[in-house]
C-alpha positions in Angstrom: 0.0 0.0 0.0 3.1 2.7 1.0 4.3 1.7 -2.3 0.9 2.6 -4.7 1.3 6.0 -2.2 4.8 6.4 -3.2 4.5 5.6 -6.9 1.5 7.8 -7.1 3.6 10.7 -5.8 6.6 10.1 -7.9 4.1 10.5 -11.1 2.2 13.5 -9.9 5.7 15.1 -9.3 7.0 13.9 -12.5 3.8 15.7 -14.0 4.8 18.8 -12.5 7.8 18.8 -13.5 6.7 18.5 -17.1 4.3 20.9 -17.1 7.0 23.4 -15.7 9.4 22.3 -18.3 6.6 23.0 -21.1 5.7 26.7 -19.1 9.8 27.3 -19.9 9.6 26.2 -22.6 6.7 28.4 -23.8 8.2 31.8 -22.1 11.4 30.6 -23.7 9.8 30.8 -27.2 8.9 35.0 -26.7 12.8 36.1 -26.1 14.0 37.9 -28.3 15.1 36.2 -31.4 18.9 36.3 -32.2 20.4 37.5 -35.2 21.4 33.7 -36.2 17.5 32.9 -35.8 16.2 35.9 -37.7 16.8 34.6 -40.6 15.0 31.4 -40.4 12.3 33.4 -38.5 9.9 33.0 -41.6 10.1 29.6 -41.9 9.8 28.6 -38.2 6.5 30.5 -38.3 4.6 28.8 -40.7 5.4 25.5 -38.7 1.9 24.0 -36.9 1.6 27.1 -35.2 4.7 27.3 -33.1 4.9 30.5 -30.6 6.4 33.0 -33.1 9.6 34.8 -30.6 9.3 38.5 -30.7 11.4 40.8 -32.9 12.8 44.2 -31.8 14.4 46.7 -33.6 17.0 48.6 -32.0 15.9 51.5 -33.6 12.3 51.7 -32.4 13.3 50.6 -29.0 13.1 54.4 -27.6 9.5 55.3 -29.3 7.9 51.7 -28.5 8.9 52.9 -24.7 7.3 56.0 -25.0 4.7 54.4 -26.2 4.0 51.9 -23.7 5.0 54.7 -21.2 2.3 57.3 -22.8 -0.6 54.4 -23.0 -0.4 53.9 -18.9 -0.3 57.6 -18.1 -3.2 58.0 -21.0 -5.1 55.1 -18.9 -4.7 56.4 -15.9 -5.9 60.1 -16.9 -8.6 58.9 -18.3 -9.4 57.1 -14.8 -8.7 59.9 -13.2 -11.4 62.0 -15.0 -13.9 59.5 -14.6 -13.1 59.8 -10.9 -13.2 63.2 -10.9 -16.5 64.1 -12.7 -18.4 61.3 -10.5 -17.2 63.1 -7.5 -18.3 66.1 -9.0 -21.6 65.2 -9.6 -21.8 63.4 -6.3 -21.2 67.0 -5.0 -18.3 65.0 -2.5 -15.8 68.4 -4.0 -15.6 71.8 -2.9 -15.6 74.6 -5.8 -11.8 75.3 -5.5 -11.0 71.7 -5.3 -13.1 71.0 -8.5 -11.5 74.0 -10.5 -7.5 72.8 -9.5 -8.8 69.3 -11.0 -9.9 70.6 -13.7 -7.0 72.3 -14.4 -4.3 70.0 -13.6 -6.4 67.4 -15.7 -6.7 69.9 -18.3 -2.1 70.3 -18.1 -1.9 66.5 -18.0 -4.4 66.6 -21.3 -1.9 69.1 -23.0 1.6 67.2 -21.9 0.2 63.9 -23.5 -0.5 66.0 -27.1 2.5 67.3 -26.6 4.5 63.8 -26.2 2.6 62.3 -28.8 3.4 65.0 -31.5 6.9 64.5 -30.3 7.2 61.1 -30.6 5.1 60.8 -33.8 2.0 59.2 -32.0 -1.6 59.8 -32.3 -4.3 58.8 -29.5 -5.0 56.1 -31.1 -1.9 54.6 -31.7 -1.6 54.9 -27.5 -5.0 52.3 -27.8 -4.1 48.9 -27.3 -5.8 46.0 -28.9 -6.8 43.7 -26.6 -8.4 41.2 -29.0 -11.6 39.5 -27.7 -11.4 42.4 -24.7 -11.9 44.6 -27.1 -9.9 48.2 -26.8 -7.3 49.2 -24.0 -9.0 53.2 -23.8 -12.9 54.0 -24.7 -12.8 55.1 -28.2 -14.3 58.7 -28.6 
């Protein structure tokens, strides 16, 4: 009986360990491919559907930041009004404290137009697909 115990837990660890060996494996697949594998990158792809490893470009590397950077902050404005004008109509904000809102909302509006004409970007290019989710931000 210890024995059918033992042999049990030998195969339910053994199970773990292979479904930890395919997890690597899979976050393995998304590093960065090497120059050496660039190259067969096309053919690999077409394979049964293997994880395709992401390409960077050294030369994008600086606006794909800002871009990811600029999405978050966008994100977060936008939550930020939306906290901003329920507590307004809630009536939870004094007039003063509404207006300095407003206006620091309104600065944080005009540094992101600013960032995005400087960094070639448009809002919408800030608005991640999420696939089945849908969009990252509300579309206007």
């Amino acid at each position: 009986m210890a024995e059918e115990v033992r042999g049990t837990e030998s195969r339910a660890q053994a199970a773990n360990l292979e479904e930890v060996a395919r997890a690597a494996a899979r976050a393995f697949d998304l590093v960065p491919a090497g120059p050496e594998e660039q190259s067969t990158q096309s053919t690999q792809s077409t394979r049964s559907g293997l994880a395709q490893r992401l390409e960077t470009d050294p030369d994008t590397v600086e606006r794909d930041l800002i871009k990811l950077v600029l999405t978050i902050v966008e994100l977060l404005r936008q939550l930020m009004e939306r906290t901003a004008l329920h507590r307004v109509d809630v009536g939870d904000l004094r007039e003063d404290q509404e207006e300095r809102i407003g206006m620091t909302l309104m600065i944080l509006q005009d540094r992101m137009s600013e960032l995005c004409e400087r960094y070639d970007l448009t809002m919408e290019d800030l608005n991640l697909d999420l696939g089945p989710l849908g969009s990252l931000l509300p579309r206007n």
